[in-house]
Structures are given as structure tokens and as C-alpha cells.
C-alpha positions as CSV (number, residue, x, y, z in Angstrom):
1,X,86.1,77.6,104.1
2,X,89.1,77.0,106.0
3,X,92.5,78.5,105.2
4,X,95.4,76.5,106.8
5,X,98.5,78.8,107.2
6,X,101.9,77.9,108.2
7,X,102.9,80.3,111.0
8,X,106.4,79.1,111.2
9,X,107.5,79.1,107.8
10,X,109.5,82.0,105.9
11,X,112.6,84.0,106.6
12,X,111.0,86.4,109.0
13,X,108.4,84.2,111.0
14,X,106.2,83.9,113.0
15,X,105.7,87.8,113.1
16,X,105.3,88.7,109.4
17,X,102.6,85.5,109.1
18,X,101.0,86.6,112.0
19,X,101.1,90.4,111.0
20,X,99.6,89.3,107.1
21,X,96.8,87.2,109.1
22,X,96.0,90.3,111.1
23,X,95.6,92.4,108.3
24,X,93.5,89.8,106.6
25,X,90.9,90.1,109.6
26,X,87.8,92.2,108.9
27,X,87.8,91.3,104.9
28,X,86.9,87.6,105.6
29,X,83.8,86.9,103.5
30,X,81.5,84.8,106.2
31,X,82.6,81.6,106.7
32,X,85.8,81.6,106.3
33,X,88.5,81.3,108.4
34,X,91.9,81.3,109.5
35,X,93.6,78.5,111.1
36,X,97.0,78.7,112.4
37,X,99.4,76.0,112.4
38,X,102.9,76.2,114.9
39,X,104.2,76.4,117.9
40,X,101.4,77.2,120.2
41,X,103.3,79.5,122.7
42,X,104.7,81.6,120.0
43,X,101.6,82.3,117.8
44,X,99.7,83.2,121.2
45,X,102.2,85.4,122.0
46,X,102.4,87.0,118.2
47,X,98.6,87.6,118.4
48,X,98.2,89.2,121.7
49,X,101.4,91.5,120.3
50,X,99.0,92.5,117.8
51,X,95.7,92.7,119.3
52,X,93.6,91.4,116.9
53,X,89.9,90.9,117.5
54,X,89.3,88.0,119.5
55,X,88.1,84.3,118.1
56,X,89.1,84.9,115.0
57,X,91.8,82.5,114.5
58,X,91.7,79.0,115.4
59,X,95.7,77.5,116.7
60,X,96.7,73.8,116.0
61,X,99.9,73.2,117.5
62,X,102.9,71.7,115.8
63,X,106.2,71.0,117.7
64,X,108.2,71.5,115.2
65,X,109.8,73.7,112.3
66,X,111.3,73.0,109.0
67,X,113.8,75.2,108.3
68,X,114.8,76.8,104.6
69,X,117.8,75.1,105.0
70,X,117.1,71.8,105.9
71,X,116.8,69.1,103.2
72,X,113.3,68.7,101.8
73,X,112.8,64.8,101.9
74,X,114.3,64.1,104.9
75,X,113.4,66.7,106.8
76,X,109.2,66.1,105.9
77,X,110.0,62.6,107.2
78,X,111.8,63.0,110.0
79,X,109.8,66.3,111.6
80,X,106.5,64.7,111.4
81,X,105.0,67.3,114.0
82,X,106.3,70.2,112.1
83,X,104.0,72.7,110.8
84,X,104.4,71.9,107.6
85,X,103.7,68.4,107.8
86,X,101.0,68.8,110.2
87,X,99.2,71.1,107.8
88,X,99.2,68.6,104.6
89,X,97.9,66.1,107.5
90,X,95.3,68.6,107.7
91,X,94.5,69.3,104.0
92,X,94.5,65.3,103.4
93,X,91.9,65.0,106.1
94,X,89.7,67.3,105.0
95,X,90.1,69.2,108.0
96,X,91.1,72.6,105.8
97,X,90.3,73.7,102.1
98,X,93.5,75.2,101.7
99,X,97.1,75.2,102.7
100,X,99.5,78.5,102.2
101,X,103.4,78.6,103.1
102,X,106.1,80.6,102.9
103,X,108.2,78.3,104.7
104,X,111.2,75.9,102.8
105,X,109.6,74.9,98.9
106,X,111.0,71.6,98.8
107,X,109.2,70.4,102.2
108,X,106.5,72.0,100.4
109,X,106.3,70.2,97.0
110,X,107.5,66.8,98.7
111,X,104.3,67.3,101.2
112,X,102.5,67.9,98.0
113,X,103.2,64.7,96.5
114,X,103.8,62.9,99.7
115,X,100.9,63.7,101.1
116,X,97.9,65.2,99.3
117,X,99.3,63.8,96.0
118,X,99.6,64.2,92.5
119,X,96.1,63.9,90.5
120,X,96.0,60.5,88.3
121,X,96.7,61.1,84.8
122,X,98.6,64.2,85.5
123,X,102.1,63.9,84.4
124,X,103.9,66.1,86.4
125,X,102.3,69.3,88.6
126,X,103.5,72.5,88.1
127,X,103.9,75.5,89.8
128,X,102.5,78.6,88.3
129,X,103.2,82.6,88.3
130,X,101.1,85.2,87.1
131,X,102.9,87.2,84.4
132,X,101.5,91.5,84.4
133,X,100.9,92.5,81.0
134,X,101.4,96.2,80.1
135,X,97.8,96.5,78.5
136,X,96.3,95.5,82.1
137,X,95.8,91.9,81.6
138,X,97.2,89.1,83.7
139,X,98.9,85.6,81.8
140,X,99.7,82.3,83.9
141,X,103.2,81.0,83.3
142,X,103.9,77.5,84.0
143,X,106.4,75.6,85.0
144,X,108.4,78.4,86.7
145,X,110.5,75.1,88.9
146,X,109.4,71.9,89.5
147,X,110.6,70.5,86.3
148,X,113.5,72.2,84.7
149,X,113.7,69.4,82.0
150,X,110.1,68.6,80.1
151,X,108.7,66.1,78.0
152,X,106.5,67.9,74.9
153,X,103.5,65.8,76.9
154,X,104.2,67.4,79.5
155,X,104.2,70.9,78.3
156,X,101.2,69.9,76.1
157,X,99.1,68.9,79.5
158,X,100.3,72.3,80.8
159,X,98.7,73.9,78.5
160,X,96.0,72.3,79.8
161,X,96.2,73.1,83.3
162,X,96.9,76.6,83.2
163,X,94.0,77.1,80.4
164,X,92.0,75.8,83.5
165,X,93.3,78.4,85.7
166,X,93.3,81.0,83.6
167,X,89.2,80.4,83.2
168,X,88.4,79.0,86.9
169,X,90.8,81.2,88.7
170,X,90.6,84.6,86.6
171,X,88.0,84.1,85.2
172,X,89.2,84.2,81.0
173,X,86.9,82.8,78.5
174,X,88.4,80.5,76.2
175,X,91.9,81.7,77.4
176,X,94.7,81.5,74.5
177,X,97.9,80.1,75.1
178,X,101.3,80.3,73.8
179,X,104.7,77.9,74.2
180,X,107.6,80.0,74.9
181,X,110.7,79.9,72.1
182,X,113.6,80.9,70.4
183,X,111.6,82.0,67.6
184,X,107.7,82.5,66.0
185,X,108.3,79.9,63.6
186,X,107.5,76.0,64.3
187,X,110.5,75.0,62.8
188,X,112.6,77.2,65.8
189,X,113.9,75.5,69.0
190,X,114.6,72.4,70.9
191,X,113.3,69.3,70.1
192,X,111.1,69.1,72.6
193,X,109.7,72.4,71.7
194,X,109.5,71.8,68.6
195,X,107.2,68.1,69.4
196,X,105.4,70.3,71.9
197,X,103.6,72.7,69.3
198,X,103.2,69.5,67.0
199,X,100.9,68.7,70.1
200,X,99.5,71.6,71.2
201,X,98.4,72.4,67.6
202,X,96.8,69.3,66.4
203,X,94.9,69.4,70.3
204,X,91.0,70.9,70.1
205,X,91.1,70.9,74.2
206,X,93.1,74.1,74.1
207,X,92.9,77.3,72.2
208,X,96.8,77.5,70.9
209,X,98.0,80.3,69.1
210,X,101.6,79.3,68.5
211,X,105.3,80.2,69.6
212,X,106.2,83.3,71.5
213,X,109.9,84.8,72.5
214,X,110.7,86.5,75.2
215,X,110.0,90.0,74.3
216,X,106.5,88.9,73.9
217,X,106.6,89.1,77.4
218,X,104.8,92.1,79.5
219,X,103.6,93.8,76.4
220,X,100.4,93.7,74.5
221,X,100.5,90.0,72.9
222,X,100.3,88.2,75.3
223,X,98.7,84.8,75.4
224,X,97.0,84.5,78.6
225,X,98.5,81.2,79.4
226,X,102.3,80.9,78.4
227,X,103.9,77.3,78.6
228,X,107.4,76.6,79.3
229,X,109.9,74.0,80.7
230,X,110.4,75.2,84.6
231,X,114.2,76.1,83.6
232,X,113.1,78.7,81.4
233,X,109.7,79.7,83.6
234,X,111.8,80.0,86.9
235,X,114.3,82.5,84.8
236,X,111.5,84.4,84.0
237,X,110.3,84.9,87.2
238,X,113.3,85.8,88.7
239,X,114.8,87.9,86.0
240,X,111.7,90.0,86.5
241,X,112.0,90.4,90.1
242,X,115.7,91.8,89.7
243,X,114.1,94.3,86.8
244,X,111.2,95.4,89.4
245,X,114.6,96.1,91.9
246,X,116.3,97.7,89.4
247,X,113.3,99.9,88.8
248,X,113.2,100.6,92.6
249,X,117.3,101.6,92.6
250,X,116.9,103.8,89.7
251,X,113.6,105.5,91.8
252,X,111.3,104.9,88.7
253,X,108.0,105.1,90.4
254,X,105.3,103.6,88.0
255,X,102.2,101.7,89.0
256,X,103.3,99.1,85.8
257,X,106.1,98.0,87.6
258,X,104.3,97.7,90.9
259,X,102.7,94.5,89.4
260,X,106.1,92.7,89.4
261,X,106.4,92.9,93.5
262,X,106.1,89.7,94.1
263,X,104.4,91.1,97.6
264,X,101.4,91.9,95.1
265,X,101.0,88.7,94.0
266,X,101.5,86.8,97.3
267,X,102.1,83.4,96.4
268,X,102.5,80.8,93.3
269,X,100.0,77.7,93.5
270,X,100.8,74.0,92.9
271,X,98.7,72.7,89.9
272,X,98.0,68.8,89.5
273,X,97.7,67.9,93.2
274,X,94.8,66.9,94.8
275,X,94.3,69.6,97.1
276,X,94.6,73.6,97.1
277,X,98.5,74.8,98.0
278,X,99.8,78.2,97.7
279,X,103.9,78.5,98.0
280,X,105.1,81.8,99.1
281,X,108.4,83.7,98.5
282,X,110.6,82.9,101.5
283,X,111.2,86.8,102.1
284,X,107.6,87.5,102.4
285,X,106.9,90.4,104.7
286,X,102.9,91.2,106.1
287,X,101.7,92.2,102.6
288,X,102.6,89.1,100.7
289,X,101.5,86.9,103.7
290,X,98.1,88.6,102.9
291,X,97.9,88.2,99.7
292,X,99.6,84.8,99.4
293,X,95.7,84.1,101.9
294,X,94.1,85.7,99.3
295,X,95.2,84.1,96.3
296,X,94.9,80.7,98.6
297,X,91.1,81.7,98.8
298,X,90.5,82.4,95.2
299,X,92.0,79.0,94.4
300,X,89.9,77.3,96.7
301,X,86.5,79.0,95.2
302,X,87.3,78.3,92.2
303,X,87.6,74.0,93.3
304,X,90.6,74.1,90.9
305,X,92.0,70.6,92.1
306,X,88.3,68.6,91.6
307,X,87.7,70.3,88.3
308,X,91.3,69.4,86.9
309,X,90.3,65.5,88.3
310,X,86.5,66.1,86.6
311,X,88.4,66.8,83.0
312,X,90.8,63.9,83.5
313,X,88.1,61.3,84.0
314,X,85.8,62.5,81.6
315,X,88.5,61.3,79.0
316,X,90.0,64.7,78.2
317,X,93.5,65.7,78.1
């Protein structure tokens, strides 16, 4: 297995993605590797900075850098040699299993679709977060911001997709999953909420156990997939990271609210592509470059992107 990493991507690179590579040295399983894509001069020098055993990364240059505030589109055309760009050429090829970045997320997701692209018969790919629940159990929440305005097909097929992450990935059996609302009822919210459970209740493909609210959310009901429109997901996600803060300022020390670091949780994964990517929070510091590798290697064990394509030609939703 081959992990392609984006050295130059991220508010504080190259030295926090090289110091989260280091640390990731010595718990390698056998056969898989590291390879490290930017500006060859710089990641040399990062490395010998940090001494890390010898021949265990591999280097493929790329001249250039996409920077977070650089337009998406135009700048994945233009910088064709960035590392960025030169890693999806990678992933497309075959030539790595995986590709993690913390670098600018619109290069990322128009590299996605540019380049790997999206899996036939999937309407839109999402990106996912993992949501910590109070009684130790881990949901997926998707869309948290790809697509901020959904179709009820489109949160149906989600559904779908994170059911298959939720079993591949963490390994749930017949995971439940729940669409997010203004109320329990079926009668309660938009009306493409409201088509959406029409959907997802009348579908045997996933297990469907209705409407949740908000303060659902972290506690003990959890479904272990929860469905939303990426507006609503990508509030979640960051109203929580505000609340971990909060919890910081306020010196509330709790091993809880140590699962809403985002550093502990690393990365969020694109799901409907044809390939493994792993997106990272632009601020990530050594510990969520690691983990961000991590989760990139559980994704790519568990051949997420081939099974989703498996379902999808064997006639299921």
C-alpha cells in the first residue's frame, strides 16, 4: 500500500506534514509506505531536520504549490506541476492507493472530480465527518460541504454511502441511519426532507430509523449514519469545533470532549470518487497530519471506492 501525501499543503507546511509523517514511522504495518509529494529541496531538508530513519519515505517532486487562497478551478488548471495535482496524477495512475491533503479543499474536490472522478451512478460525492457519541460509539455525518442545497435522491443515495462506510470502514453491522430535521415526525421539515424519508423509508437497501433533531446529536441515540444536506452537515461540524474550544477556554478537561479535536480525527474522506482521498483541516498541526495518514490507510483497507462501484453495478441503490 502506498499513501500519497501532499507535503506542501496546509497553513503550516511543509514542517507539520513532515513532522506527522515522522511520527507515523515505526507503526507502518509492512508494506506500506509513505510517498511524499513537493518541492524536492524543501522536504529533503524537512527530513534531515528531523532525522528520521533512513529509506522510509519515497520524494516525487512537484514545482509547484496551490495556495489556500488561490481559486480552486483555475488554479488546478493552471499549476499542473503542483503537488496537489501531481498527486491525483498519481492516484489516477495507479501509482498510489491513497491521497491525503491538508492543503486548499476546493483544489482538492475539483482534483477529485477532475481527475480521479466521480463513480457512475453516483449523484453527487460527499464529504463525510465522524460524529463522537457520548456512549462511546462513533456515527458518520454526511454531507458536511460539497453540497449545501440537496435533492431527496441525493440524500437518499447518501444514506447509502455512509451505511457503506459505516460497515467497511468501522466496521458496524447493519448500521442504522437517520436524516437530520426540525422534528421526529415525517410530516416536519422542508420539502426535500420531507421527500427524502418518503425515500429512505420505502428503500430495503438501508436500515432507516427515521428523523432525528439536533439534540440527538452526541448523546445516546444516535443512528450510526446521520444524513443531511452539506449546509446543515458543515454547521455541525463547525459548531462543534467552537464547543470543543469553548470547553478548552473554560479549562473543562474531559476525555468526551477530547473526541471533538478535529486533531483526533485527522481528516474527512471524499465518498463517490473513484479513488481513496482524505481532506485535512487547513490548521493541522503533526497530530492531525498523522492521523489524517491513518484514517487515509483505513479507507484504503477497507477498498471503499471499488465496493461503492461493486453495489452500483450490481443494480443497487
Amino acid at each position: 500500500m502506498r499513501i500519497g501525501l501532499d507535503v506542501m499543503g496546509g497553513d503550516y507546511a511543509p514542517s507539520a506534514i513532515i513532522e506527522g509523517a515522522v511520527d507515523m514511522l515505526g507503526g507502518l504495518d509492512n508494506g506500506v509506505a509513505i510517498v511524499l509529494i513537493g518541492d524536492e529541496n524543501i522536504i529533503t531538508a524537512e527530513i534531515e531536520a528531523h532525522a528520521p530513519p533512513n529509506g522510509n519515505f519515497e520524494i516525487v517532486h512537484a514545482s509547484q504549490v496551490i495556495g489556500m487562497g488561490d481559486h480552486p478551478t483555475r488554479a488546478f488548471s493552471e499549476k499542473r506541476d503542483s503537488s496537489i495535482a501531481v498527486g491525483y496524477g498519481m492516484l489516477k495512475k495507479g501509482l498510489i492507493d491513497g491521497f491525503a491533503s491538508a492543503g486548499n479543499t476546493g483544489a482538492m474536490l475539483v482534483g477529485a472530480s477532475y481527475s480521479v472522478n466521480v463513480i457512475p451512478g453516483i449523484f453527487r460525492p460527499a464529504l463525510a465527518a465522524l460524529v463522537p457519541g457520548i456512549d462511546g460509539n462513533t456515527s458518520i455525518l454526511l454531507d458536511i460541504g460539497i453540497n449545501p442545497d440537496t435533492k431527496p435522491d441525493v440524500l437518499l443515495q447518501y444514506g447509502v454511502l455512509g451505511s457503506m462506510y459505516a460497515h467497511y470502514v468501522l466496521g458496524t453491522d447493519n448500521p442504522s441511519v437517520g436524516l437530520i430535521n426540525i422534528g421526529e415526525e415525517e410530516t416536519k421539515g422542508s420539502s426535500a426532507v420531507r421527500s427524502a424519508y418518503e425515500l429512505m423509508n420505502d428503500n430495503p437497501d438501508i436500515n432507516f430509523v427515521g428523523n432525528i433533531e439536533g439534540h440527538h446529536l452526541f448523546g445516546g441515540r444516535m443512528p450510526d449514519v446521520i444524513v443531511c444536506d452539506g449546509f446543515v452537515g458543515n454547521v455541525i461540524v463547525k459548531e462543534a469545533e467552537a464547543f470543543y474550544l469553548l470547553c478548552r477556554k473554560r479549562g473543562i478537561n474531559d476525555p468526551f470532549f477530547e473526541r471533538f479535536n478535529y486533531e483526533n480525527i485527522g481528516g474527512t474522506p471524499i465518498i463517490g470518487v473513484n479513488a481513496n482521498v482524505v481532506i485535512g483541516h487547513g490548521v493541522s498541526r503533526r497530530k492531525a497530519v498523522k492521523n489524517m495518514l491513518l484514517q487515509t490507510i483505513d479507507v484504503v483497507k477497507a477498498d471503499l471506492a471499488n465496493k461503492i462501484k461493486d453495489r452500483l453495478q450490481n443494480g443497487k441503490y
